[in-house]
N, CA, C and O atoms as a printed pandas DataFrame, in Angstrom:
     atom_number atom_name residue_name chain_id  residue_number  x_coord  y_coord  z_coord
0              1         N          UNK        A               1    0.839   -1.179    0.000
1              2        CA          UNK        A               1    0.000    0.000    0.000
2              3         C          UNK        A               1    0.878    1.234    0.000
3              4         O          UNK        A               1    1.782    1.474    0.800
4              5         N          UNK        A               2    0.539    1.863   -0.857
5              6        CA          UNK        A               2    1.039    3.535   -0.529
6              7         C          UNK        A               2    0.468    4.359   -0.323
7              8         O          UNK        A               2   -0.514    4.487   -1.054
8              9         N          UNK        A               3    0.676    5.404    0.736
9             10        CA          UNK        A               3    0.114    6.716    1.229
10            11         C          UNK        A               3    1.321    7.812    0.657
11            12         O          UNK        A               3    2.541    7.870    0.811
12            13         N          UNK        A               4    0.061    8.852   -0.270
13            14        CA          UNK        A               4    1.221   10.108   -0.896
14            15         C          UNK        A               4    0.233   10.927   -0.142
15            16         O          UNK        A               4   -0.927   10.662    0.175
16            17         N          UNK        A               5    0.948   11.967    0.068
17            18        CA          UNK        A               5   -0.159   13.604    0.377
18            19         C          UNK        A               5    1.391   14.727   -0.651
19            20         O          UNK        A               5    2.615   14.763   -0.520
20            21         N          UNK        A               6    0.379   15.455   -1.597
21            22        CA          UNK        A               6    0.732   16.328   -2.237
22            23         C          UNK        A               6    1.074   17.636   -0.713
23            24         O          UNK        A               6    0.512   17.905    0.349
24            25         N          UNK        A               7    2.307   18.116   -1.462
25            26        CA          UNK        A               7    2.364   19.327   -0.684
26            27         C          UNK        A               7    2.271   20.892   -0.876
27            28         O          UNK        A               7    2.410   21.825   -0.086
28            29         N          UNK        A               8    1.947   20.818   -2.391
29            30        CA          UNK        A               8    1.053   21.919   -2.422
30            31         C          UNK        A               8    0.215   21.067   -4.269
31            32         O          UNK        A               8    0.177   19.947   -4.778
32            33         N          UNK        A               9   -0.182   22.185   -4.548
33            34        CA          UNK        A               9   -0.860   21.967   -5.897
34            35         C          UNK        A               9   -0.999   21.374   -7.075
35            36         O          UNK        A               9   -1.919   20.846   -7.699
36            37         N          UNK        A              10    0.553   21.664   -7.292
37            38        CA          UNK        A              10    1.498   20.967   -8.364
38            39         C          UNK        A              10    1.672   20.200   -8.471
39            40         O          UNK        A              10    2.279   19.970   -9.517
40            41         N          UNK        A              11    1.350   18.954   -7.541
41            42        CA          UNK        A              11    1.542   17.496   -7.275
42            43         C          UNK        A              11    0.095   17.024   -7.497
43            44         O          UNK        A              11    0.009   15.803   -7.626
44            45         N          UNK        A              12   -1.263   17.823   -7.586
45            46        CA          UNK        A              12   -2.058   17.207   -7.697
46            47         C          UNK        A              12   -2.762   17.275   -8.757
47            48         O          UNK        A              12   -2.896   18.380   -9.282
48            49         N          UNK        A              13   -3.311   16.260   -9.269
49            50        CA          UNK        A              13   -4.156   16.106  -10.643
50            51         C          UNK        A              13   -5.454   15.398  -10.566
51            52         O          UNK        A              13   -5.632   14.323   -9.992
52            53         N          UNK        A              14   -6.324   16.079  -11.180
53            54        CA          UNK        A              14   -7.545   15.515  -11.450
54            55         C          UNK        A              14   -7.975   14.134  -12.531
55            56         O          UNK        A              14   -7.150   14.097  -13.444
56            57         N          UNK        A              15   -8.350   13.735  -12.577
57            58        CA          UNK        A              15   -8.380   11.829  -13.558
58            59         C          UNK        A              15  -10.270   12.619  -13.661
59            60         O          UNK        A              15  -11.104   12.657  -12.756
60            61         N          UNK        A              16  -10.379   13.083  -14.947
61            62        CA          UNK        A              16  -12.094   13.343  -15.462
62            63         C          UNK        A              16  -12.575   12.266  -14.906
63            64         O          UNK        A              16  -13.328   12.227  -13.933
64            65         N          UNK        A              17  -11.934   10.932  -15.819
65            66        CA          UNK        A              17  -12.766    9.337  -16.300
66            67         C          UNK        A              17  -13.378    9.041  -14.779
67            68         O          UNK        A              17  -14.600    8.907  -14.702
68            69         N          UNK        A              18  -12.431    8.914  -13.339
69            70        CA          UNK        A              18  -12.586    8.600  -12.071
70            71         C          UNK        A              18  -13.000    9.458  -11.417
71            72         O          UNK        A              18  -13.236    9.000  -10.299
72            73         N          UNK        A              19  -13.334   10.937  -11.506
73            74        CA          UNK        A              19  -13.543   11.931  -10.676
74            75         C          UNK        A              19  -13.002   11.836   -9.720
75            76         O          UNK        A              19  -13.776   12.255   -8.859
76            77         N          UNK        A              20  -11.960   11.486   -9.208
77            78        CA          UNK        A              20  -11.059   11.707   -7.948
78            79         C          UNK        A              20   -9.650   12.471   -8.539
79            80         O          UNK        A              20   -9.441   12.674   -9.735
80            81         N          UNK        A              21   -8.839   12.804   -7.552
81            82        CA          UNK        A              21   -7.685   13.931   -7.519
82            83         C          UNK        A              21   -6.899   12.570   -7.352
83            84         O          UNK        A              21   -7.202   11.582   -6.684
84            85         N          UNK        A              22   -5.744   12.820   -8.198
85            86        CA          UNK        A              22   -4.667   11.960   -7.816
86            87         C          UNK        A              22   -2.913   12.568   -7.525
87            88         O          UNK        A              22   -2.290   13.352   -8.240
88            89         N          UNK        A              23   -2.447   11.898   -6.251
89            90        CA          UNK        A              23   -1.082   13.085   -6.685
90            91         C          UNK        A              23   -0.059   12.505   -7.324
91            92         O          UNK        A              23    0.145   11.331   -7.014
92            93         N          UNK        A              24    0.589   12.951   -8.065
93            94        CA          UNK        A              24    1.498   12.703   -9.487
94            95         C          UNK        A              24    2.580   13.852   -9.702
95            96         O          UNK        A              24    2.423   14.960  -10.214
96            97         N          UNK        A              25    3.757   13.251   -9.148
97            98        CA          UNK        A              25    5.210   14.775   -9.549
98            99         C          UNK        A              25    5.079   15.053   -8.137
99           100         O          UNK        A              25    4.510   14.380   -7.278
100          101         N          UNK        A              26    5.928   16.565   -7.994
101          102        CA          UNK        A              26    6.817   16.999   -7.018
102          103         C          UNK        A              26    5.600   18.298   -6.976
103          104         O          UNK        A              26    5.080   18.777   -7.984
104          105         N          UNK        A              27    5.292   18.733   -5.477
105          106        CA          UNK        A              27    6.310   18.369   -4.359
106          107         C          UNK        A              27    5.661   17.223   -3.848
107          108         O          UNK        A              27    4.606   17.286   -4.479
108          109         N          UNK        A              28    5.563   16.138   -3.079
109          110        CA          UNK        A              28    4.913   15.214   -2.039
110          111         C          UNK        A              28    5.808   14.956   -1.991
111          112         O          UNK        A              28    6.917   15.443   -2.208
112          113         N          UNK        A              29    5.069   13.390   -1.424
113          114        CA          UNK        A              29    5.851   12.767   -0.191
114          115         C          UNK        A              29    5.544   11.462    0.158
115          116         O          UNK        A              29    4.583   11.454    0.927
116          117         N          UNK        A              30    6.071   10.084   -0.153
117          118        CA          UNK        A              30    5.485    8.795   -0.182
118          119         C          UNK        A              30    5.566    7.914    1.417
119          120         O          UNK        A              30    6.387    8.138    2.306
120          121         N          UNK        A              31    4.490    6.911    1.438
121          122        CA          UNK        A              31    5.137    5.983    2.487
122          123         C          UNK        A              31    4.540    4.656    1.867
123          124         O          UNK        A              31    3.344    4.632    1.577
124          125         N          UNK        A              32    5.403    3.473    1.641
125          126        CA          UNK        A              32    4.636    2.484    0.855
126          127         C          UNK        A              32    5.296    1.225    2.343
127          128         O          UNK        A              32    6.344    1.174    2.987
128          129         N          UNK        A              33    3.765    0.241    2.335
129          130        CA          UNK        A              33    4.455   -0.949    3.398
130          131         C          UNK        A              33    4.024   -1.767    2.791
131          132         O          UNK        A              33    3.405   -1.581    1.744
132          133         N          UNK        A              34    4.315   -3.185    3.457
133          134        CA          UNK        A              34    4.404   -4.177    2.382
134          135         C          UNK        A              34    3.209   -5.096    2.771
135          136         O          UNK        A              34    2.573   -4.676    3.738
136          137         N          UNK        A              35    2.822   -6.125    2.288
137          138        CA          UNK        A              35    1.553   -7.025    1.919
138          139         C          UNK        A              35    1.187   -7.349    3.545
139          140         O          UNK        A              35    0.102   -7.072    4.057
140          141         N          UNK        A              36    2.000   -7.811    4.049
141          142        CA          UNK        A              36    1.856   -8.520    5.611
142          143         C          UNK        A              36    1.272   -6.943    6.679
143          144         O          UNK        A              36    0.394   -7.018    7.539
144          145         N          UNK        A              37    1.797   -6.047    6.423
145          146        CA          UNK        A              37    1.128   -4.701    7.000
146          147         C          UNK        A              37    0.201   -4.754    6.564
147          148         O          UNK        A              37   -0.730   -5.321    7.136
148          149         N          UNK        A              38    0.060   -4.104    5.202
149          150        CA          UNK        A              38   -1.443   -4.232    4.800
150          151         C          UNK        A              38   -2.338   -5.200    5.622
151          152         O          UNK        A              38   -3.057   -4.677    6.473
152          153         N          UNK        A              39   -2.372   -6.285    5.500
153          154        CA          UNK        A              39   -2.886   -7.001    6.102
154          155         C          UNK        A              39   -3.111   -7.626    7.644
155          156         O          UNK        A              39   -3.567   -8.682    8.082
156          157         N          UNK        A              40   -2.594   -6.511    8.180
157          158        CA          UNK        A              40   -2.121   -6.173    9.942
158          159         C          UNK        A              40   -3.452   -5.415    9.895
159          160         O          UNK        A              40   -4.423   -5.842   10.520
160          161         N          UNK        A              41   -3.516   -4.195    9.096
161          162        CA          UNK        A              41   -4.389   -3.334    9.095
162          163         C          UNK        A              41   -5.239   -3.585    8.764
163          164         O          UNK        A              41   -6.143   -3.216    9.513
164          165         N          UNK        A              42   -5.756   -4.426    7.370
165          166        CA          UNK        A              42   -7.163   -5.491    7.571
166          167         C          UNK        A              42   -7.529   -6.094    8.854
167          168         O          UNK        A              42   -8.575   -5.603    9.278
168          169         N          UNK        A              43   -7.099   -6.859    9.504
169          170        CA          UNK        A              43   -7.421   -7.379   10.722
170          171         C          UNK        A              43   -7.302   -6.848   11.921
171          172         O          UNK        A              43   -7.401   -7.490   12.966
172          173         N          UNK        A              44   -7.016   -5.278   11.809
173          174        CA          UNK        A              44   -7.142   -4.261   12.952
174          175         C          UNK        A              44   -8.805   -3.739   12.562
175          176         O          UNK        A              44   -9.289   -2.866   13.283
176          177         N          UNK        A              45   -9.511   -4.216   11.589
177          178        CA          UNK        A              45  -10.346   -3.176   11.040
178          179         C          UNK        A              45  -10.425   -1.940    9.901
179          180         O          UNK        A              45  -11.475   -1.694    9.307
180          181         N          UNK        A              46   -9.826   -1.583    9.792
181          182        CA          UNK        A              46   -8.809   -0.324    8.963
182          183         C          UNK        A              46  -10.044   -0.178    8.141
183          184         O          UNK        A              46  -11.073    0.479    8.302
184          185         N          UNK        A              47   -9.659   -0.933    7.278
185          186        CA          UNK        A              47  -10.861   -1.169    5.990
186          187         C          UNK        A              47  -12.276   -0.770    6.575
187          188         O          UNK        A              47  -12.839    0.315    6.432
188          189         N          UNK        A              48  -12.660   -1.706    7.155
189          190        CA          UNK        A              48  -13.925   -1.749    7.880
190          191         C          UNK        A              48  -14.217   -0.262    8.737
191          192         O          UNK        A              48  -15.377    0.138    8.833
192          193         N          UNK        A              49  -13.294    0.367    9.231
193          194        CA          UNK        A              49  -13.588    1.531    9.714
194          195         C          UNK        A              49  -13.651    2.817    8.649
195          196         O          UNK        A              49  -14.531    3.663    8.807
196          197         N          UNK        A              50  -12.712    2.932    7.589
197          198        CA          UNK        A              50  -12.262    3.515    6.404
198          199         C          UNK        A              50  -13.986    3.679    5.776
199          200         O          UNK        A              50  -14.504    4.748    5.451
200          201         N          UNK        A              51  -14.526    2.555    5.736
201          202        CA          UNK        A              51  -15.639    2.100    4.723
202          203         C          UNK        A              51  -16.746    2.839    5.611
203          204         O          UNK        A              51  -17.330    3.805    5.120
204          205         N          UNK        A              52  -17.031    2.434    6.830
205          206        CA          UNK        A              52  -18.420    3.132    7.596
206          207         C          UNK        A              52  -18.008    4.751    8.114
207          208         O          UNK        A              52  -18.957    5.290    8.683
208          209         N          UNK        A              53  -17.278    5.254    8.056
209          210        CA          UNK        A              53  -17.419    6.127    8.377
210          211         C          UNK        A              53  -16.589    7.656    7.834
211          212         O          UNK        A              53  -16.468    8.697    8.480
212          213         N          UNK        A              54  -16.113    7.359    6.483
213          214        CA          UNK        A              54  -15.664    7.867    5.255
214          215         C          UNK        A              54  -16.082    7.732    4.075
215          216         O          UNK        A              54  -15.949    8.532    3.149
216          217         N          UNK        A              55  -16.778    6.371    4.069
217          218        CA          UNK        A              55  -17.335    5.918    2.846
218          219         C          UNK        A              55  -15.793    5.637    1.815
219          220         O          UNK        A              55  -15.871    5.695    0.587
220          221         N          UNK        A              56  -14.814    5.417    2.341
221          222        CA          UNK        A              56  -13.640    4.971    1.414
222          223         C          UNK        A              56  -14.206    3.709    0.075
223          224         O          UNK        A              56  -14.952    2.730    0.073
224          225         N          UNK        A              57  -13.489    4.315   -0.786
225          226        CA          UNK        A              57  -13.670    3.623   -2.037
226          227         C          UNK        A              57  -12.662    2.322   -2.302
227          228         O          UNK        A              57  -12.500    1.657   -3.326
228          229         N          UNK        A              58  -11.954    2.199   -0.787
229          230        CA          UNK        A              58  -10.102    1.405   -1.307
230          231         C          UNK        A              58  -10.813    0.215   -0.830
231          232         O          UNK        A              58  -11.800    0.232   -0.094
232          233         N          UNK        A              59  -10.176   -0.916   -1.357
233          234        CA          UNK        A              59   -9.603   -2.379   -0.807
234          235         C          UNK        A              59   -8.860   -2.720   -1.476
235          236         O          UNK        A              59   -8.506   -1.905   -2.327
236          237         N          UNK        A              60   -8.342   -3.806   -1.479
237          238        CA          UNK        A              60   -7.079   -4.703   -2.083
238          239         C          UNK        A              60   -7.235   -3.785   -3.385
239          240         O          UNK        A              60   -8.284   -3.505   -3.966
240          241         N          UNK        A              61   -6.110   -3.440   -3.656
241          242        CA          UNK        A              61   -6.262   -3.169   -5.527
242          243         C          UNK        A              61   -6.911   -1.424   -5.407
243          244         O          UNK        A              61   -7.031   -0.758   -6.435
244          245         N          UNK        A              62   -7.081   -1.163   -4.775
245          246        CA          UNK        A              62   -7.744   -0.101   -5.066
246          247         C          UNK        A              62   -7.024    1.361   -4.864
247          248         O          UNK        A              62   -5.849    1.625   -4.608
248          249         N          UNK        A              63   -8.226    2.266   -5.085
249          250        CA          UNK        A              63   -7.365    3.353   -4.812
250          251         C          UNK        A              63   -8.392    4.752   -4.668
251          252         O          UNK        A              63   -9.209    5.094   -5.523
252          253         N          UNK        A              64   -8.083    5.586   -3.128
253          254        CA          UNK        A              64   -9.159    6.482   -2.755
254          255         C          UNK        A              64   -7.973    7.928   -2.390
255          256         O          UNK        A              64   -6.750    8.016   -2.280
256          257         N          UNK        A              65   -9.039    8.822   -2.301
257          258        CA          UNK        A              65   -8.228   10.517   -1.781
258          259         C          UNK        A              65   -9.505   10.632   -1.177
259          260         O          UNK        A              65  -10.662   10.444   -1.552
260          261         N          UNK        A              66   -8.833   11.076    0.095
261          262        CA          UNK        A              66   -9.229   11.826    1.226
262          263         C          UNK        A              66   -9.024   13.350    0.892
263          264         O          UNK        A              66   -7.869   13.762    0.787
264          265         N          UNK        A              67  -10.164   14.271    0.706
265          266        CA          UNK        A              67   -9.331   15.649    0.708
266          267         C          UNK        A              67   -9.691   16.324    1.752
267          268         O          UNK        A              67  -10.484   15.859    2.571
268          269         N          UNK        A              68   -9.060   17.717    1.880
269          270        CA          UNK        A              68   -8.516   17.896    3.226
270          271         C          UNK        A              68   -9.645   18.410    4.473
271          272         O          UNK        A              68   -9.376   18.581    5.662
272          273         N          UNK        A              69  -10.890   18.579    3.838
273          274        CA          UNK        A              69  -12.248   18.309    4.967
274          275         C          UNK        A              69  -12.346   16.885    5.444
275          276         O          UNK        A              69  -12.273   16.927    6.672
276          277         N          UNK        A              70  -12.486   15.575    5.006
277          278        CA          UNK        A              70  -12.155   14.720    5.090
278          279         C          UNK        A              70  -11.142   13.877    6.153
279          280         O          UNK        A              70  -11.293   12.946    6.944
280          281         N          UNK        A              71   -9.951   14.795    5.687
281          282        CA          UNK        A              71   -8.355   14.399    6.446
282          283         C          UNK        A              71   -8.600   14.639    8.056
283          284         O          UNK        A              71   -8.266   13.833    8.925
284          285         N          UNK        A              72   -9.319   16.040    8.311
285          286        CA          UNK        A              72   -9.849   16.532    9.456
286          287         C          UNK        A              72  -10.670   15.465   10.105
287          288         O          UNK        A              72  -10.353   15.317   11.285
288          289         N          UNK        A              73  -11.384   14.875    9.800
289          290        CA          UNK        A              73  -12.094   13.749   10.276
290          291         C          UNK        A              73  -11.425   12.492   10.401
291          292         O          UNK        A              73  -11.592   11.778   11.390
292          293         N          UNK        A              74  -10.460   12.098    9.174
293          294        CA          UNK        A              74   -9.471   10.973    9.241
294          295         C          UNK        A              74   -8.619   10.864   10.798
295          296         O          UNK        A              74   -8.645    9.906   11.570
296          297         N          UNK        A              75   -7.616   12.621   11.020
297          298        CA          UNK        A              75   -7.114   12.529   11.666
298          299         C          UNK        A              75   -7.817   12.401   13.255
299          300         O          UNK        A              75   -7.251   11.963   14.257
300          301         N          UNK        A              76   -9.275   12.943   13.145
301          302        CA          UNK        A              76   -9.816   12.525   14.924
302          303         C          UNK        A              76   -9.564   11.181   14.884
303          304         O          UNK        A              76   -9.049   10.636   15.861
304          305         N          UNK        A              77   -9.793   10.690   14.099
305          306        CA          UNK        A              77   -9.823    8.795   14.108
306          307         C          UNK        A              77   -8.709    8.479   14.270
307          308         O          UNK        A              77   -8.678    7.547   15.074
308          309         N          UNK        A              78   -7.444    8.841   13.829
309          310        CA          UNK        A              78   -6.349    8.443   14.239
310          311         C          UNK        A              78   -5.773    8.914   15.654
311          312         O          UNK        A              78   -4.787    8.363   16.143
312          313         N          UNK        A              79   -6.438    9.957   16.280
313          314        CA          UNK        A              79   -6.319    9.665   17.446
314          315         C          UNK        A              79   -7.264    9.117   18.606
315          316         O          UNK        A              79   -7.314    9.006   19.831
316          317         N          UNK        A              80   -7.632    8.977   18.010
317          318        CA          UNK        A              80   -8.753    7.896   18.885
318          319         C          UNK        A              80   -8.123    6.284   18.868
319          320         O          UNK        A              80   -7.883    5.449   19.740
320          321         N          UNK        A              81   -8.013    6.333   17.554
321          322        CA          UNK        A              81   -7.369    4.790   17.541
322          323         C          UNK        A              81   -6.181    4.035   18.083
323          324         O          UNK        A              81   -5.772    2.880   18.200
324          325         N          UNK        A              82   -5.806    5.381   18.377
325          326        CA          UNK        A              82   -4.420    5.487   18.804
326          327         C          UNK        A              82   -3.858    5.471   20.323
327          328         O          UNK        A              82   -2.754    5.344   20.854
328          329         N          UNK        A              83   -5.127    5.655   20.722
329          330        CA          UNK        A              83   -5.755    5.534   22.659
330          331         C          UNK        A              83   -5.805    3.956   23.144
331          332         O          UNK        A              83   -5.514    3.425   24.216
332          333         N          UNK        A              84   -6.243    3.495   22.038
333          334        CA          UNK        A              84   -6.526    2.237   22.126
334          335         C          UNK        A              84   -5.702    1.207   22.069
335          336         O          UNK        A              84   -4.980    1.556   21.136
336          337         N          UNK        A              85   -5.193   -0.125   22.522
337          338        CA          UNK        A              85   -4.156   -1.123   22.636
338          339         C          UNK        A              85   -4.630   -1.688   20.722
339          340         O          UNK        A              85   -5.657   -1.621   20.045
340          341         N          UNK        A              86   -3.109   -2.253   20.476
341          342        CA          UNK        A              86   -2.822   -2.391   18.876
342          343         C          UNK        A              86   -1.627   -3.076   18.663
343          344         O          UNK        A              86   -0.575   -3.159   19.297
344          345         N          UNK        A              87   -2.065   -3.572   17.560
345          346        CA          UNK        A              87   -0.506   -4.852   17.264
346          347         C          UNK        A              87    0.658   -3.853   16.620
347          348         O          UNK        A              87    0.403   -2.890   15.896
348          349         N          UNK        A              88    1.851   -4.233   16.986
349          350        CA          UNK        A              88    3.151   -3.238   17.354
350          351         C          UNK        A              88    3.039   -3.231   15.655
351          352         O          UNK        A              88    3.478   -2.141   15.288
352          353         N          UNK        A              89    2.645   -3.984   14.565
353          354        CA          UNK        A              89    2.868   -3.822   13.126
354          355         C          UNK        A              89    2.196   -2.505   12.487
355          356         O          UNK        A              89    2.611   -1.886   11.507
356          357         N          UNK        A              90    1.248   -2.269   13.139
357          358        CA          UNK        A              90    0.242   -1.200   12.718
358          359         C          UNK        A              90    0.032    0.204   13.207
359          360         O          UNK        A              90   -0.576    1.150   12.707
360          361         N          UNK        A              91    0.791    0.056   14.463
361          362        CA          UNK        A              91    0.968    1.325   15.275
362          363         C          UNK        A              91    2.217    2.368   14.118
363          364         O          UNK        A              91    1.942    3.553   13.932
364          365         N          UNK        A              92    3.086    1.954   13.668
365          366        CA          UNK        A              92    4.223    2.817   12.786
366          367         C          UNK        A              92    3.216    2.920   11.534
367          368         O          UNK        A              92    3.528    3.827   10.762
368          369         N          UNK        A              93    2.700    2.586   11.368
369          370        CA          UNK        A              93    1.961    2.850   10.203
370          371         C          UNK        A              93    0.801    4.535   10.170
371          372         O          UNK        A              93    0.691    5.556    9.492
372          373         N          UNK        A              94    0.120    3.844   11.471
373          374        CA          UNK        A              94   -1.316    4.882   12.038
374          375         C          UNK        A              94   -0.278    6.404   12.134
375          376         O          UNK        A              94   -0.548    7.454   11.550
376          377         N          UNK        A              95    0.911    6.170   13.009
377          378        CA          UNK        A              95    1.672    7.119   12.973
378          379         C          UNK        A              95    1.711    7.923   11.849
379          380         O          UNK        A              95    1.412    9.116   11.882
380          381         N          UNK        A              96    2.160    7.171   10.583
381          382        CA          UNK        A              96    2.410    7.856    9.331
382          383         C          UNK        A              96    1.238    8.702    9.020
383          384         O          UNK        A              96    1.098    9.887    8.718
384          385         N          UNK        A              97    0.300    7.515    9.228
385          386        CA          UNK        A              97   -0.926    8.022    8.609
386          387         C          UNK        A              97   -1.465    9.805    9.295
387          388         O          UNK        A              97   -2.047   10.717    8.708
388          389         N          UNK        A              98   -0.989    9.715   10.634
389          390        CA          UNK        A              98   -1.614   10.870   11.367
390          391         C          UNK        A              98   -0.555   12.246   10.671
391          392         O          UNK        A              98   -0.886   13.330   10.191
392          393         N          UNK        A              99    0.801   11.617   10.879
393          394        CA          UNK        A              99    1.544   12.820   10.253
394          395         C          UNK        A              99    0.991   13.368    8.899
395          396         O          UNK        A              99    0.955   14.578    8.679
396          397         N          UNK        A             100    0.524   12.355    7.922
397          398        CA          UNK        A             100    0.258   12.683    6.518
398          399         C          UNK        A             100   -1.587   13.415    6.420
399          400         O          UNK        A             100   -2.128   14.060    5.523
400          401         N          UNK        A             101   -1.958   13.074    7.385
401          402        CA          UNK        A             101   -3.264   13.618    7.372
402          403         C          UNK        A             101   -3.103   15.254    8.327
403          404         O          UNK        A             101   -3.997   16.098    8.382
404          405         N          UNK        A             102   -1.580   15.377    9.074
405          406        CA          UNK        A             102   -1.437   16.629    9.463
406          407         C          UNK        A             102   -1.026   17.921    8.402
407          408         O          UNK        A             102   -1.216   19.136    8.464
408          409         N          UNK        A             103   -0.218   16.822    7.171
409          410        CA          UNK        A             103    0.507   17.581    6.412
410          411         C          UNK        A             103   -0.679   18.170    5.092
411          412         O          UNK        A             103   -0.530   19.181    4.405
412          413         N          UNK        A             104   -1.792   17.217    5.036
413          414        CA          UNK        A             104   -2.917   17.221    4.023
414          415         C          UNK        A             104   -3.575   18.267    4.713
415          416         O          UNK        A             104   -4.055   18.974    3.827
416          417         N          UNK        A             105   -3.790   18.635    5.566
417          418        CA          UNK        A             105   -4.737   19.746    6.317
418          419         C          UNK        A             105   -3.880   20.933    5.731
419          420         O          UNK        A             105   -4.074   21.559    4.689
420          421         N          UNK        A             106   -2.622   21.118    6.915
421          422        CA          UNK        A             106   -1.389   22.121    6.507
422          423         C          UNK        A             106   -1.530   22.532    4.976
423          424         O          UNK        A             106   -1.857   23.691    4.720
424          425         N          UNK        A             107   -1.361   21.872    4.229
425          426        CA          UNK        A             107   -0.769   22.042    2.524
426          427         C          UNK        A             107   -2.234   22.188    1.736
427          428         O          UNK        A             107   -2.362   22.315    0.518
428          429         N          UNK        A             108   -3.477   22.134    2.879
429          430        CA          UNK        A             108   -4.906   22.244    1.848
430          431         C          UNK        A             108   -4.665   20.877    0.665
431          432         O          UNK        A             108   -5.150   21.127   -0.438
432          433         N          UNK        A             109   -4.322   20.185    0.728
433          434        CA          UNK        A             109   -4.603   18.797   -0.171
434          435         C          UNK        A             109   -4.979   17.882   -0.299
435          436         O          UNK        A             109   -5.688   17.710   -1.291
436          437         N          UNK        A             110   -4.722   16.703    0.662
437          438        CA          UNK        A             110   -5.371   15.320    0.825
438          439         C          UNK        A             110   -4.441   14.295    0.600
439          440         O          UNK        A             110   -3.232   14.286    0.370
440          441         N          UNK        A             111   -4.981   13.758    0.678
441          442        CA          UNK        A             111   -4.169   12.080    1.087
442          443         C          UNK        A             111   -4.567   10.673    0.147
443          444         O          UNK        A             111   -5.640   10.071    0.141
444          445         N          UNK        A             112   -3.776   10.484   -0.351
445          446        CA          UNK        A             112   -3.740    9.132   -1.783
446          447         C          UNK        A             112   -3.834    7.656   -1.062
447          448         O          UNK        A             112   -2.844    7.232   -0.465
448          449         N          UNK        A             113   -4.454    7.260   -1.097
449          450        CA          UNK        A             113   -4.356    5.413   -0.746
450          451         C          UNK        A             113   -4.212    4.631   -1.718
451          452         O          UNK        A             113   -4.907    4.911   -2.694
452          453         N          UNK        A             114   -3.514    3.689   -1.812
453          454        CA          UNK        A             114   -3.341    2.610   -3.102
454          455         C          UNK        A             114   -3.378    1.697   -2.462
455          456         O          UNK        A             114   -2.300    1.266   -2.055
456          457         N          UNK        A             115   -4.447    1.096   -2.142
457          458        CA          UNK        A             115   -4.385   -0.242   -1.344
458          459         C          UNK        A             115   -4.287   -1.145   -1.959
459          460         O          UNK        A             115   -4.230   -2.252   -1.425
């Protein structure tokens, strides 16, 4: 999976065909983990929380943007989730995730999932 958040404008592009923003070029900023994370975070819920209460478009294969009204809501959830006891694989991850949903607020942009 990879998480990008554009850091300002220039990194982000619109896809007509999908109606979602995608970020593509400089400036951002990547974090990609590998199949067994991913799948830490399936069985933390991730998905399942992503889906009821964002309406996320991602699973396996997929691919969603959070923009930055959105991110605001992402990030209460990441600290909430974050209160809570969690398998040591998924905690460096949520981390990322909170920094990148701080930097998507900051930079007015949003946040890329490629699940």
């Amino acid at each position: 999976m990879w998480l990008s958040v554009a850091l300002d404008d220039r990194a982000l592009k619109y896809d007509d065909e999908y109606k979602i923003h995608i970020v593509d070029g400089e400036p951002s900023v990547e974090y990609y983990f590998d199949e067994k994370t991913a799948q830490a975070l399936e069985d933390d819920g991730f998905l399942v929380e992503m889906w009821d209460k964002f309406d996320a478009m991602f699973d396996w294969g997929d691919y969603d943007f959070f923009e930055p009204d959105k991110c605001v809501g992402f990030r209460q959830w990441l600290l909430d989730r974050m209160k809570r006891p969690m398998n040591d694989t998924v905690r460096p991850v949520y981390e990322k995730m909170l920094e990148y949903a701080n930097l998507a607020i900051k930079c007015n942009t949003g946040i890329a999932f490629d699940f």
